[in-house]
TIMISE-965137 format. One record per residue: residue in one letter; x, y, z of N, C-alpha, C in turn. Coordinates in nm, 2 decimals, padded with zeros to 4 digits. Example, Ala and Ser with C-alpha at 12.3 -4.5 7.8 and 13.67 -1.06 7.14 Angstrom:
BEGIN
REC  type   neast  nnorth     nup  caeast  canorth    caup   ceast  cnorth     cup
REC     A   01.32  -00.57   00.78   01.23   -00.45   00.78   01.32  -00.33   00.78
REC     S   01.28  -00.22   00.71   01.37   -00.11   00.71   01.29   00.00   00.79
//
This chain:
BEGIN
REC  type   neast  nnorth     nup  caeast  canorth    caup   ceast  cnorth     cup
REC     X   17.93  -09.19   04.36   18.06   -09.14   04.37   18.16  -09.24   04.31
REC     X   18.18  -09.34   04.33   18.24   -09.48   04.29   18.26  -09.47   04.20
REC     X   18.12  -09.48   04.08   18.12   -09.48   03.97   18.15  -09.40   03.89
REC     X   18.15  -09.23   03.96   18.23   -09.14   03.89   18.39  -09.16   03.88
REC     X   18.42  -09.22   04.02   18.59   -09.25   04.01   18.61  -09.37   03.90
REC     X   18.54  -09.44   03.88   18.58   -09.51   03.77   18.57  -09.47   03.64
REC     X   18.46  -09.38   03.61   18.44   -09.32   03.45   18.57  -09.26   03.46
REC     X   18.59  -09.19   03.58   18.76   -09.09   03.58   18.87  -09.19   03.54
REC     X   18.87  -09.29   03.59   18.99   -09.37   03.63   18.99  -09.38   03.45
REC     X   18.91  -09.47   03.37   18.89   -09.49   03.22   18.94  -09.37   03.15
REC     X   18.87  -09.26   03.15   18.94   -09.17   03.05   19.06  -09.14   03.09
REC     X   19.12  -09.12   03.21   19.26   -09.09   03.21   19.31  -09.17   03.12
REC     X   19.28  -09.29   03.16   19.36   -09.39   03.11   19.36  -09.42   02.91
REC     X   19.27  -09.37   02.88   19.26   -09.34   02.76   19.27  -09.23   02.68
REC     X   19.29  -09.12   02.76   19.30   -09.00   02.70   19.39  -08.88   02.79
REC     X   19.46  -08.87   02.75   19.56   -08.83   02.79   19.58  -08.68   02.83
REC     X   19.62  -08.56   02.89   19.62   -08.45   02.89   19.64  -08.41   02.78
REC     X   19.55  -08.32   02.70   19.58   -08.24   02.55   19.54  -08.32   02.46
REC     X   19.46  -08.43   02.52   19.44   -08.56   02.40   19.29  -08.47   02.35
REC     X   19.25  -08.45   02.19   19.12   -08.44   02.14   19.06  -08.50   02.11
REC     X   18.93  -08.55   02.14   18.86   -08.68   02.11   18.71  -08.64   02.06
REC     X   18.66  -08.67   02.01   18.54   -08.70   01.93   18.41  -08.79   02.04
REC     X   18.32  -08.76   02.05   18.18   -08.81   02.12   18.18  -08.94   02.10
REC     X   18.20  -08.97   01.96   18.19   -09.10   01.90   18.30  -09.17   01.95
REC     X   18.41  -09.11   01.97   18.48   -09.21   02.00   18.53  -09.23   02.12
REC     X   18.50  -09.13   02.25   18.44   -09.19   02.37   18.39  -09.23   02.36
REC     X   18.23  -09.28   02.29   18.19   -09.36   02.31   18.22  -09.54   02.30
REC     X   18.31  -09.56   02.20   18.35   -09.64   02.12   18.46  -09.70   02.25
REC     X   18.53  -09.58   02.31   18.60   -09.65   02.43   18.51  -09.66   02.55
REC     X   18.35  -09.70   02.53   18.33   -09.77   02.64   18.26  -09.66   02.74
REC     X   18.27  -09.51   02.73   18.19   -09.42   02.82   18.03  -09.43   02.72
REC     X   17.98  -09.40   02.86   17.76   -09.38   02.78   17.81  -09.21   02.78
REC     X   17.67  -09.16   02.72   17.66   -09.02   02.67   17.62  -08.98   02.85
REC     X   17.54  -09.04   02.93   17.57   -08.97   03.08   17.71  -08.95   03.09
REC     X   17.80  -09.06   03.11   17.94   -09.02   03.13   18.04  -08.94   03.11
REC     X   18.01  -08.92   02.96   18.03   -08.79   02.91   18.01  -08.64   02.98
REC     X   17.89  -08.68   02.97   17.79   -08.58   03.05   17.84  -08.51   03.20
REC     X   17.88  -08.61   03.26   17.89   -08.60   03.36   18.02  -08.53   03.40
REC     X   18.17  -08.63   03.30   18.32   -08.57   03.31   18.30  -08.43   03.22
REC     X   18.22  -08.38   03.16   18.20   -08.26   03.14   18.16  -08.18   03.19
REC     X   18.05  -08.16   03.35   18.02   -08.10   03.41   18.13  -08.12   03.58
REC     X   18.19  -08.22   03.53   18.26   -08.18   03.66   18.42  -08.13   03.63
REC     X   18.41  -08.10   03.55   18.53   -08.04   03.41   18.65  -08.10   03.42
REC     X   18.62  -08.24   03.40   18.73   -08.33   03.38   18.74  -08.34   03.19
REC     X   18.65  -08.31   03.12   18.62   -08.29   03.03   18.60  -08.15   02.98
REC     X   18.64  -08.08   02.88   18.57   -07.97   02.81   18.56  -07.99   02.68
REC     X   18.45  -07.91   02.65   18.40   -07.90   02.52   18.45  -07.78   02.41
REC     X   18.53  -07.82   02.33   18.61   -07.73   02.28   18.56  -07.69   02.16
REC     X   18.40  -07.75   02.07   18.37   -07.76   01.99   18.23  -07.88   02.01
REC     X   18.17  -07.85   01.87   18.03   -07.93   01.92   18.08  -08.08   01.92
REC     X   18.10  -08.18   02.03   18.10   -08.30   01.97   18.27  -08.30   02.00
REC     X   18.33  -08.22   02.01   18.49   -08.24   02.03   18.47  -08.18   02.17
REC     X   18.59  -08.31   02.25   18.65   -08.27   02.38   18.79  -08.27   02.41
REC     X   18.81  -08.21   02.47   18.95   -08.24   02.52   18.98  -08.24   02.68
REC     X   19.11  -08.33   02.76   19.16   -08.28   02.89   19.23  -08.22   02.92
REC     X   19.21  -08.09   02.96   19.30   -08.02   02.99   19.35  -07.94   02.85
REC     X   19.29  -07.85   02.84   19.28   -07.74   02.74   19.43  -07.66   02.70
REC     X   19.47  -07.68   02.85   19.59   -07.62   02.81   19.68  -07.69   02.78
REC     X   19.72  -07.79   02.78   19.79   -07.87   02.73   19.79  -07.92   02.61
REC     X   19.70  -07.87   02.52   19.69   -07.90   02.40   19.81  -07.86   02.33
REC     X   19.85  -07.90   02.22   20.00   -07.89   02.14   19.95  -07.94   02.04
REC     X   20.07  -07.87   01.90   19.98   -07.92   01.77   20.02  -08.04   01.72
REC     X   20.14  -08.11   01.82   20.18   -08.28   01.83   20.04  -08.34   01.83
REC     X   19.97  -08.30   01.97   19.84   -08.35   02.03   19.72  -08.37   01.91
REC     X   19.70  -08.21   01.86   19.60   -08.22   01.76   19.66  -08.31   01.62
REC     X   19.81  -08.30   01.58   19.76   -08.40   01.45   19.76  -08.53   01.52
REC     X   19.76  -08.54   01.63   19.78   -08.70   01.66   19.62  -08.72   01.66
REC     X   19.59  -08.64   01.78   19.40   -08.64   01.71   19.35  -08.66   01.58
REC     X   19.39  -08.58   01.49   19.35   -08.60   01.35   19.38  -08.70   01.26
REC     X   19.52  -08.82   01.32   19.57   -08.88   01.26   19.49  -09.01   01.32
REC     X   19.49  -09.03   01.44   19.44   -09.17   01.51   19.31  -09.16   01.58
REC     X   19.25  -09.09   01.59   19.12   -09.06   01.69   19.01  -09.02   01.53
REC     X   19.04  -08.92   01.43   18.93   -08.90   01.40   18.95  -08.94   01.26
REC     X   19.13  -09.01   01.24   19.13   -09.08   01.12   19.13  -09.00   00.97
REC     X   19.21  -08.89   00.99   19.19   -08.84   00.83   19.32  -08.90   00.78
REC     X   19.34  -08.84   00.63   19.44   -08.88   00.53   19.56  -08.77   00.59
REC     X   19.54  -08.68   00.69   19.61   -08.58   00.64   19.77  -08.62   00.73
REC     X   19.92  -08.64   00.68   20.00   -08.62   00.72   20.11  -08.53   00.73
REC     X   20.16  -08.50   00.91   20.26   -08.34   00.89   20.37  -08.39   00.73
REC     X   20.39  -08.30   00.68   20.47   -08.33   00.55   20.57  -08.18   00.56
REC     X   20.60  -08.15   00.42   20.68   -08.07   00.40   20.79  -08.02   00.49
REC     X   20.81  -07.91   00.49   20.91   -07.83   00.58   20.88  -07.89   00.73
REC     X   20.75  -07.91   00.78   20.77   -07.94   00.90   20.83  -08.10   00.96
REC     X   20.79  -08.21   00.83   20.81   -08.34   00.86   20.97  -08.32   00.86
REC     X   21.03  -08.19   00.76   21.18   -08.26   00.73   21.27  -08.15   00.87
REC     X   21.21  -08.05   00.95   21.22   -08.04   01.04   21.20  -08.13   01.18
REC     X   21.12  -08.19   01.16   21.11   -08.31   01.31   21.21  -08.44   01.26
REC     X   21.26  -08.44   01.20   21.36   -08.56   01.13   21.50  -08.49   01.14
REC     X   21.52  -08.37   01.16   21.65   -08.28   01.21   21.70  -08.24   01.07
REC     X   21.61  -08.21   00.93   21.70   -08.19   00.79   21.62  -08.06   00.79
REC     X   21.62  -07.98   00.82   21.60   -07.86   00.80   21.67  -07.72   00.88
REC     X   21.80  -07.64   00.87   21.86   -07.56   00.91   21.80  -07.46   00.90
REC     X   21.69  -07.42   00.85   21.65   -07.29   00.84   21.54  -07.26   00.93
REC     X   21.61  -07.12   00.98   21.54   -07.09   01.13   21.46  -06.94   01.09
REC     X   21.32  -07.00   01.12   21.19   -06.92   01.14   21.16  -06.82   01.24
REC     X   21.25  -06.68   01.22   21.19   -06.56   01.34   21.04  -06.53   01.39
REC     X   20.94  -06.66   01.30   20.84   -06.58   01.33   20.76  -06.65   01.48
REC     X   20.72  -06.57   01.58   20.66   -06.62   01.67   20.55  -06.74   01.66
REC     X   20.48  -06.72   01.56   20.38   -06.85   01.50   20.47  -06.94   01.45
REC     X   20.42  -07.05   01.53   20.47   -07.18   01.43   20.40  -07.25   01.33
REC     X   20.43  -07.24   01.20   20.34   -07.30   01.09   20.34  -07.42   01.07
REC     X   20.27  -07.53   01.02   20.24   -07.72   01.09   20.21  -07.73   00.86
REC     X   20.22  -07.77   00.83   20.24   -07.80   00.74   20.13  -07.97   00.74
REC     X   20.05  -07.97   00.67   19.99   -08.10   00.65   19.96  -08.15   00.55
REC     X   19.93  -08.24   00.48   19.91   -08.26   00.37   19.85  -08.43   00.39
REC     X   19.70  -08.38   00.28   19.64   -08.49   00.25   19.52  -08.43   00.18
REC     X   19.38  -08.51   00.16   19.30   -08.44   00.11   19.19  -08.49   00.20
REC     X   19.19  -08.49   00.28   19.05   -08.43   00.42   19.07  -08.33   00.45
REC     X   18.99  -08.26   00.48   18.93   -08.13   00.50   18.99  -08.06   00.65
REC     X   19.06  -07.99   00.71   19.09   -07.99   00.82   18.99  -07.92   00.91
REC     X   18.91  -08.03   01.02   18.77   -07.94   01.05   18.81  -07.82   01.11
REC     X   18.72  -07.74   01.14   18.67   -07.60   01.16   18.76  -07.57   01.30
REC     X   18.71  -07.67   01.40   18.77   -07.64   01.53   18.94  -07.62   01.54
REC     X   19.00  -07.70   01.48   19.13   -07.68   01.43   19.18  -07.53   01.41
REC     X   19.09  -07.45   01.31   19.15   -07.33   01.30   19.09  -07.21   01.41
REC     X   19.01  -07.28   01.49   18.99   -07.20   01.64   19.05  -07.24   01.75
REC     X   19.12  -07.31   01.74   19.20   -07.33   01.90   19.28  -07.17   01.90
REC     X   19.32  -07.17   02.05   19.38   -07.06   02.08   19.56  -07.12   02.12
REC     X   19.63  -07.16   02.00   19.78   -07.19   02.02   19.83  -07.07   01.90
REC     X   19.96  -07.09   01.93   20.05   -07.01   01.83   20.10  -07.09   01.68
REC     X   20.01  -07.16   01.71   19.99   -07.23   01.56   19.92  -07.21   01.45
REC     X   19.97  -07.20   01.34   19.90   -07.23   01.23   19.92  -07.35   01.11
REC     X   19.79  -07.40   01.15   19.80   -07.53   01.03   19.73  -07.51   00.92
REC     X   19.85  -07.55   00.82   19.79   -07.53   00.66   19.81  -07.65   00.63
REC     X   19.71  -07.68   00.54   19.66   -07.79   00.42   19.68  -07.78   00.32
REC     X   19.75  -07.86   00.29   19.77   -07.92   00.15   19.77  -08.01   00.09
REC     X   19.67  -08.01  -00.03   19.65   -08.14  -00.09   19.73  -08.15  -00.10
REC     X   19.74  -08.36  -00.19   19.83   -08.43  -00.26   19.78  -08.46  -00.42
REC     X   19.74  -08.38  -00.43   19.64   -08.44  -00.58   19.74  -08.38  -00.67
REC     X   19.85  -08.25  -00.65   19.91   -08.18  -00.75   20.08  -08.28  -00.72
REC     X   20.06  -08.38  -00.65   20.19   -08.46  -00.66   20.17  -08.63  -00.70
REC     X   20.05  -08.62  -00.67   20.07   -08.83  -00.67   19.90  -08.84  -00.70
REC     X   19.94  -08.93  -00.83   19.77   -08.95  -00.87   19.70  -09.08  -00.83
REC     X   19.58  -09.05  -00.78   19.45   -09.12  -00.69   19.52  -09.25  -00.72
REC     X   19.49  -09.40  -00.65   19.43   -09.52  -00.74   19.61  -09.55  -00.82
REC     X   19.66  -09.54  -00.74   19.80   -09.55  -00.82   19.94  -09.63  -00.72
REC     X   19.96  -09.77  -00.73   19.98   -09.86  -00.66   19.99  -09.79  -00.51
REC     X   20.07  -09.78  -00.45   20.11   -09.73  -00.32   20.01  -09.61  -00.29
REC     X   19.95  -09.54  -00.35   19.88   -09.47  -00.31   19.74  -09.47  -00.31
REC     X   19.68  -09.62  -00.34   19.59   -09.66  -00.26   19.60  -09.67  -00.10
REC     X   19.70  -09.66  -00.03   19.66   -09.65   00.10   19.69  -09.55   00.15
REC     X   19.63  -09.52   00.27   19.55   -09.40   00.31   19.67  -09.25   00.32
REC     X   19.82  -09.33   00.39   19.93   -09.23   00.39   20.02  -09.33   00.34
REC     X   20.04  -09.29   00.23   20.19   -09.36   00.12   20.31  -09.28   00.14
REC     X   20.41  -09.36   00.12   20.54   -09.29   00.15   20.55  -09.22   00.30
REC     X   20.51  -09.28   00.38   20.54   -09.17   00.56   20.62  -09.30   00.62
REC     X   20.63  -09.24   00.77   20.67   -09.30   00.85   20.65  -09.27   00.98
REC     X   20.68  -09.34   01.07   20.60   -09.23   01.22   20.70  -09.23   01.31
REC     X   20.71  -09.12   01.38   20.75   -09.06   01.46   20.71  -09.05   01.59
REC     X   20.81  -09.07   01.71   20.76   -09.05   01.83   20.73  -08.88   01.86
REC     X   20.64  -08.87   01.99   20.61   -08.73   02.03   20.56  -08.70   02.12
REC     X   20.58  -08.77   02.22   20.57   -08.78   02.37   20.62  -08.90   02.37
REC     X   20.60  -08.96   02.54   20.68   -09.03   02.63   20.59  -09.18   02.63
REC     X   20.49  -09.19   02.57   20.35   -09.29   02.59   20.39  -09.38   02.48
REC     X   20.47  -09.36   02.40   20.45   -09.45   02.28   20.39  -09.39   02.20
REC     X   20.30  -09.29   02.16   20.23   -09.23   02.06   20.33  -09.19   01.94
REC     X   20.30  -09.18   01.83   20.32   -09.17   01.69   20.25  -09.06   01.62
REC     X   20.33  -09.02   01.56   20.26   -08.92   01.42   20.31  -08.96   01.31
REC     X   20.26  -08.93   01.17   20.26   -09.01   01.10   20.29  -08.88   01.01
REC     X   20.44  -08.90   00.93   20.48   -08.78   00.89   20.55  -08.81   00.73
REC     X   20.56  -08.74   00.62   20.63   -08.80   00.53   20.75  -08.81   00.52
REC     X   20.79  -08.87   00.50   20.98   -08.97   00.43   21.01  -08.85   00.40
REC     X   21.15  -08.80   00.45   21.23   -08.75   00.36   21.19  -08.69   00.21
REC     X   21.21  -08.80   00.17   21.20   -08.83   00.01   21.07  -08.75   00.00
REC     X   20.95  -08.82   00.04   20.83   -08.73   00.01   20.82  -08.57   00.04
REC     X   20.86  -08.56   00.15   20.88   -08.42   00.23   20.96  -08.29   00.13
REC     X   21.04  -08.36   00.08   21.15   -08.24   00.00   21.03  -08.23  -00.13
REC     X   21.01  -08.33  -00.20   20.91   -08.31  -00.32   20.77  -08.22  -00.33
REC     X   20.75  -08.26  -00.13   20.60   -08.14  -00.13   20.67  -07.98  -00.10
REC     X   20.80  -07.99  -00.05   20.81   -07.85  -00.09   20.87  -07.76  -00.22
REC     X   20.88  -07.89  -00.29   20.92   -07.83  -00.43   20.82  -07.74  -00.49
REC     X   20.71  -07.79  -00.45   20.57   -07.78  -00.45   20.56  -07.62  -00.51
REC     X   20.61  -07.56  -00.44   20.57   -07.46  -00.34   20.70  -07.33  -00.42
REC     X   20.82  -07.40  -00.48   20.90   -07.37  -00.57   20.84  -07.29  -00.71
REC     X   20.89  -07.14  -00.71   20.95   -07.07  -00.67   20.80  -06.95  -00.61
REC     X   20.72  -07.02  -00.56   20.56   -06.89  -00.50   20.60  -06.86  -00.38
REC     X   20.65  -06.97  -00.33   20.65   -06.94  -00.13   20.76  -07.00  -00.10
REC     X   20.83  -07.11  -00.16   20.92   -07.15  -00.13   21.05  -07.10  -00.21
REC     X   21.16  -07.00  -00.20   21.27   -06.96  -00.24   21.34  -07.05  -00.28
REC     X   21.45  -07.00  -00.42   21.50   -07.11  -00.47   21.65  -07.15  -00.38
REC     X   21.72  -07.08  -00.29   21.77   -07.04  -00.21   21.72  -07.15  -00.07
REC     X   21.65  -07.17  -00.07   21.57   -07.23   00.07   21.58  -07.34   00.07
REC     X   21.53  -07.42  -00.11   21.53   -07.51  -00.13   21.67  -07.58  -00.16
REC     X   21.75  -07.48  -00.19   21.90   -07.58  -00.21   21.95  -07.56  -00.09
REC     X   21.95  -07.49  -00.02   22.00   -07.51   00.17   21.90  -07.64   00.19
REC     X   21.80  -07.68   00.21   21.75   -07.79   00.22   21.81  -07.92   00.18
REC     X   21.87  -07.91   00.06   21.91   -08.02  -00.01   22.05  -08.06  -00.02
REC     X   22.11  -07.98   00.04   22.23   -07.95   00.11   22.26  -08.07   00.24
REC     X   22.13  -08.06   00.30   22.15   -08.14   00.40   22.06  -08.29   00.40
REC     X   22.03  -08.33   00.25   21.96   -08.41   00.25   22.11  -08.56   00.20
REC     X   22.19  -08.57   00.27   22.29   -08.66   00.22   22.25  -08.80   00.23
REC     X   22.14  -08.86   00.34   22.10   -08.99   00.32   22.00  -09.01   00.29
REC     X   21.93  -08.95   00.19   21.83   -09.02   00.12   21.83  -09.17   00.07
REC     X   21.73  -09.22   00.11   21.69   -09.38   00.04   21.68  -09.37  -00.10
REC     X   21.76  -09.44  -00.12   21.76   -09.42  -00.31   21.66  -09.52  -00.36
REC     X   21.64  -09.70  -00.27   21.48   -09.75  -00.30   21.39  -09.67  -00.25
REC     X   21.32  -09.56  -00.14   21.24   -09.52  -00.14   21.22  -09.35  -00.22
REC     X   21.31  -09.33  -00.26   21.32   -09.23  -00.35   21.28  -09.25  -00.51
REC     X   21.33  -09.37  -00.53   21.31   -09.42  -00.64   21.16  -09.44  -00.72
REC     X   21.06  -09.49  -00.57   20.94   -09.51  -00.58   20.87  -09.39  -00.59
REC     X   20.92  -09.31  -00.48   20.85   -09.19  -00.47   20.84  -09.14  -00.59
REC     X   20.94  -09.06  -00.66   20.95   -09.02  -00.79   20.88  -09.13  -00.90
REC     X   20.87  -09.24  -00.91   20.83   -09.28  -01.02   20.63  -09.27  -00.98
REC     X   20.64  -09.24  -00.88   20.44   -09.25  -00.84   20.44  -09.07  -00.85
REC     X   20.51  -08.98  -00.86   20.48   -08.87  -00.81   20.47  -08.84  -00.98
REC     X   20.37  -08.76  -00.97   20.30   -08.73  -01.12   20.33  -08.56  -01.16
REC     X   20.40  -08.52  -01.10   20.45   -08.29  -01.10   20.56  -08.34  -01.19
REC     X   20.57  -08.27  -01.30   20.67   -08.29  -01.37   20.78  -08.15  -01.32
REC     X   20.68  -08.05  -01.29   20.79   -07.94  -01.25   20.86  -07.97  -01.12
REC     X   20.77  -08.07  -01.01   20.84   -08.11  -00.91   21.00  -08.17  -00.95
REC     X   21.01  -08.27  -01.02   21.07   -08.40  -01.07   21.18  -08.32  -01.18
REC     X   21.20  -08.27  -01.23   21.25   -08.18  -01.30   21.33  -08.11  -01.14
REC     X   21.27  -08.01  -01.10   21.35   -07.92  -00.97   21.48  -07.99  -00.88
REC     X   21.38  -08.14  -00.85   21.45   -08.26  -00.81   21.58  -08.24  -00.80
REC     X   21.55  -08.27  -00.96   21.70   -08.32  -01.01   21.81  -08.21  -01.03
REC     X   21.75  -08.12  -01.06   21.83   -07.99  -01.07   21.91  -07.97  -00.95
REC     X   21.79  -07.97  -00.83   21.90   -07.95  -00.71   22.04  -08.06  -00.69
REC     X   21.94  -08.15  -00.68   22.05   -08.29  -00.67   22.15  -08.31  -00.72
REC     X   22.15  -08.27  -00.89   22.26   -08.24  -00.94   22.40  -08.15  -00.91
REC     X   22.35  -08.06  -00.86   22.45   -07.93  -00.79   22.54  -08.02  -00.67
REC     X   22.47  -08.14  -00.59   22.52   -08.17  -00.49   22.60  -08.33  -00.52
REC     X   22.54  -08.37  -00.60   22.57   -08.48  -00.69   22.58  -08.61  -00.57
REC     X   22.53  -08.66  -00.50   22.54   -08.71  -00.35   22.54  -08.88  -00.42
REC     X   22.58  -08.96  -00.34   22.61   -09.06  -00.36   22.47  -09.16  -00.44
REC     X   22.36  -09.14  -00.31   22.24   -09.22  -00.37   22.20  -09.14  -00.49
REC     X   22.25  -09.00  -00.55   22.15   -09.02  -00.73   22.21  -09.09  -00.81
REC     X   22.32  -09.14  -00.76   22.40   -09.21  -00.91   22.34  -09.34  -00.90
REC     X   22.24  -09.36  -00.80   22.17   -09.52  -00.77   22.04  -09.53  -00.86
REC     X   21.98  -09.40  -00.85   21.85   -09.37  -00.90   21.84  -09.44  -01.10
REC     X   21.71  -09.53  -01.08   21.73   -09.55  -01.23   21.66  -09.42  -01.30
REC     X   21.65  -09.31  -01.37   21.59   -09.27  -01.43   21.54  -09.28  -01.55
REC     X   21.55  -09.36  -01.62   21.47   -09.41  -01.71   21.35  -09.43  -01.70
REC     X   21.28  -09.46  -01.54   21.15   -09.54  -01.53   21.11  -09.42  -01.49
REC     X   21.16  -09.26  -01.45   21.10   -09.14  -01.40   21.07  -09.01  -01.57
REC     X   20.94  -08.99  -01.58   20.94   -08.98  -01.69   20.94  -08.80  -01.67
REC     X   20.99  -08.76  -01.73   21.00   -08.56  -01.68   20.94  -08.49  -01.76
REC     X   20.83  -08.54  -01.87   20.74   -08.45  -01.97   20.85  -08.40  -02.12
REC     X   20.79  -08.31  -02.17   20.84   -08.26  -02.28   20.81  -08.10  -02.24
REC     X   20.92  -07.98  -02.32   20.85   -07.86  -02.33   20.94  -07.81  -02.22
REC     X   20.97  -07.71  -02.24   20.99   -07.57  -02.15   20.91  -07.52  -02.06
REC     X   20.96  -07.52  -01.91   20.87   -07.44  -01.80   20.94  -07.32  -01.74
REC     X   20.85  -07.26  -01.76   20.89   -07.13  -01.73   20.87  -07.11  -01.60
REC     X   20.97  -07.12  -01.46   20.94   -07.10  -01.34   20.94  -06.97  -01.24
REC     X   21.07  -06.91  -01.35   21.07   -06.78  -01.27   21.12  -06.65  -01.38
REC     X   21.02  -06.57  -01.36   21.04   -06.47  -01.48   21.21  -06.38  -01.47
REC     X   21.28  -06.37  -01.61   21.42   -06.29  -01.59   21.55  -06.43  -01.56
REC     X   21.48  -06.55  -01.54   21.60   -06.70  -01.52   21.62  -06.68  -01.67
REC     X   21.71  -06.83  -01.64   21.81   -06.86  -01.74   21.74  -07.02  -01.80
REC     X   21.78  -07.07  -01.92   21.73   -07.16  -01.92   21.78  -07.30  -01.86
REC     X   21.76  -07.39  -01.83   21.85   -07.52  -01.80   21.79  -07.59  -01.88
REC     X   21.92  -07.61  -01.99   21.88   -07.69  -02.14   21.83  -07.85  -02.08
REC     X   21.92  -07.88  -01.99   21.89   -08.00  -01.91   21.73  -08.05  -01.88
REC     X   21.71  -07.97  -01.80   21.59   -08.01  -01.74   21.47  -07.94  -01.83
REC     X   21.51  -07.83  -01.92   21.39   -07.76  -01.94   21.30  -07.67  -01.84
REC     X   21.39  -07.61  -01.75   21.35   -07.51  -01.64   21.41  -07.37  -01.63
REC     X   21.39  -07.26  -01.63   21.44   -07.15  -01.61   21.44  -07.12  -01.47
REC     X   21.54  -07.10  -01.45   21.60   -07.10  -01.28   21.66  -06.98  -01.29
REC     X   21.69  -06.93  -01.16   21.76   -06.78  -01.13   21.90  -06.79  -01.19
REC     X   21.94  -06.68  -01.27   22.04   -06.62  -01.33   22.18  -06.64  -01.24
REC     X   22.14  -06.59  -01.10   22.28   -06.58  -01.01   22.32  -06.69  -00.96
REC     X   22.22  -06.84  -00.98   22.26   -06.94  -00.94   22.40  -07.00  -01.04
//
């Protein structure tokens, strides 16, 4: 009995309510596969998946799971897009839909268990291969351009992208899913952009249609850090893109954008 209160005492202490953890990496903090064994039959532990556990099932949140995914099982994948520039307070556009959508981006695979939990979440994946190419200074490491975020009371972090990166992955997405309309309310409220970490971003980010949109928006708002930006070193391709069928052309950038703008 002792020894059960101490295996208890350990995982509290390391794992938190809602925390998801991996076999391997209980093990790695020091519990044996009895231990395991055991805070799973006295359902201090559940098994939410082969090899994945968590405490307290219902406390899971999708803070909890990317923090899981970020620091326990170690992928590339960081919240980005709409949702990173929503937890940073730059996003005014309010979502009637009951499901809340998690936005991630990286190129690990998001495991299986993930899209079986029972929350009102849904997390989508998206690479980074159609914005920033492999092996390319800064983005030799694992999450380039982020920053982390608190998300509970423990000290815990998520690891989410900059601003700067954030608006670029939803350019992404400009004009399929993402409205052109959406995107300049967005950008609207982007007045303190880092104009050194903007600068980087765009010169590693390899979407010419991204980088082009960029600037288009930017322009409309004309904000203090673009007149900082060197653009010479950001290179925007050659050629005409055709973005949205029935636009107009923008001799500038080489984009056809909506007519009513």
């Amino acid at each position: 009995m002792a020894l059960n209160v101490i295996r208890r005492k350990e995982l509290y202490k390391i794992m938190p309510e809602g925390l998801i953890a991996t076999h391997k990496w209980l093990m790695e903090n020091n519990l044996t596969r009895h231990a395991i064994d055991n805070l799973v039959k006295s359902n201090q532990l559940e098994s939410i998946s082969k090899g994945i556990y968590v405490r307290n099932v219902s406390k899971i949140s999708w803070q909890s799971v990317v923090f899981s995914l970020q620091s326990i099982i170690k992928t590339d994948l960081v919240v980005g897009g709409l949702t990173s520039l929503e937890m940073q307070g730059l996003s005014h556009y309010l979502s009637f839909s009951e499901n809340k959508t998690v936005h991630l981006f990286g190129n690990d695979v998001l495991p299986e268990w993930v899209k079986n939990l029972n929350l009102n979440v849904k997390f989508v994946r998206h690479t980074t291969n159609s914005l920033f190419a492999k092996n390319s200074g800064e983005i030799g490491q694992l999450h380039p351009f982020t920053s982390e975020r608190d998300w509970d009371n423990d000290d815990r972090k998520l690891i989410v992208s900059t601003p700067e990166r954030a608006y670029l992955e939803v350019l992404v997405d400009v004009p399929q899913k993402i409205t052109f309309e959406h995107a300049n309310q967005l950008m609207q409220g982007l007045t303190t952009l880092s104009p050194r970490n903007l600068q980087k971003t765009l010169e590693w980010c390899q979407n010419v249609k991204v980088k082009r949109l960029f600037f288009w928006f930017a322009d409309r708002q004309n904000y203090v850090w673009l007149g900082k930006i060197n653009r010479e070193s950001i290179t925007l391709g050659a050629g005409n893109r055709m973005l949205i069928k029935g636009g107009k052309l923008d001799t500038k950038y080489k984009i056809t954008v909506p007519a009513w703008i």
